[in-house]
DOPA-804619 format. One line per 5 residues: for each residue x, y, z of N, C-alpha, C. Coordinates in nm, 4 decimals, padded with zeros to 6 digits. Each point is the difference from the previous one (the first is absolute). Example, Ala and Ser with C-alpha at 12.3 -4.5 7.8 and 13.67 -1.06 7.14 Angstrom:
BEGIN
01.3190 -00.5690 00.7800 -00.0890 00.1190 00.0000 00.0900 00.1200 00.0000  -00.0350 00.1050 -00.0720 00.0820 00.1190 00.0060 -00.0770 00.1090 00.0730
This chain:
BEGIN
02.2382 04.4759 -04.6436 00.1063 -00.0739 00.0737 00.0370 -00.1293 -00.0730  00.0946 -00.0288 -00.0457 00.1070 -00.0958 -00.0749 00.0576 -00.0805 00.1113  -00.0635 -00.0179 00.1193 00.0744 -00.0737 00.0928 -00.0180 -00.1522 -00.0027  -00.1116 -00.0348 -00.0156 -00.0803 -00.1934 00.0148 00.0249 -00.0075 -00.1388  00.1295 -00.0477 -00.0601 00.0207 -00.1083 -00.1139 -00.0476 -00.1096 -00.0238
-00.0803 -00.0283 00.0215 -00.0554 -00.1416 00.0287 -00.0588 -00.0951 -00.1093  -00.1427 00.1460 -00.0350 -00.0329 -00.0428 -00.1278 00.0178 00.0881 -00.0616  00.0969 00.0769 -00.0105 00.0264 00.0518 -00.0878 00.1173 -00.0117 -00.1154  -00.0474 -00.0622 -00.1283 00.1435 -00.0528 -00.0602 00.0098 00.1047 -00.1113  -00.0192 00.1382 00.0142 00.0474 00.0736 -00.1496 00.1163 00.0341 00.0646
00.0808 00.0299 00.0958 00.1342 00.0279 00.0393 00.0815 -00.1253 00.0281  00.0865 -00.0021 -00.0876 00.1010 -00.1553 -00.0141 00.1253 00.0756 00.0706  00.0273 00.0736 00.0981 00.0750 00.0275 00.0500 -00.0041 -00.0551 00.1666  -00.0137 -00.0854 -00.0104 00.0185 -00.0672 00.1730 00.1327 -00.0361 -00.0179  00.0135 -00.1063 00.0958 00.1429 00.0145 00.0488 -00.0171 -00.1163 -00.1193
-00.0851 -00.1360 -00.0369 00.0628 -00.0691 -00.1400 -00.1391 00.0011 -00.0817  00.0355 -00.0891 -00.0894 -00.0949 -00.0310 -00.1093 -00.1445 -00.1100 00.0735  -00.1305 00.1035 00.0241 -00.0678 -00.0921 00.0353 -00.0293 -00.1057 -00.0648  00.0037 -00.0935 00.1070 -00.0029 -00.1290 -00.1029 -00.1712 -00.0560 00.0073  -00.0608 00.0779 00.1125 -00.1376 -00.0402 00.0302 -00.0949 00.0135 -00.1263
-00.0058 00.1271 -00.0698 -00.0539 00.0073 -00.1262 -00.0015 -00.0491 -00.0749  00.1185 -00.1196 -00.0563 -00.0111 -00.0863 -00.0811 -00.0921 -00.1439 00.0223
């Protein structure tokens, strides 16, 4: 399940550019 994006940063397809990772 691909649902809790949370910590997951190998998909850069959210709605923008996380900026949290930087």
């Amino acid at each position: 399940l691909e649902k809790p994006k949370k910590k997951k940063k190998k998909k850069k397809t959210n709605k923008q550019p996380s900026v949290k990772e930087l």
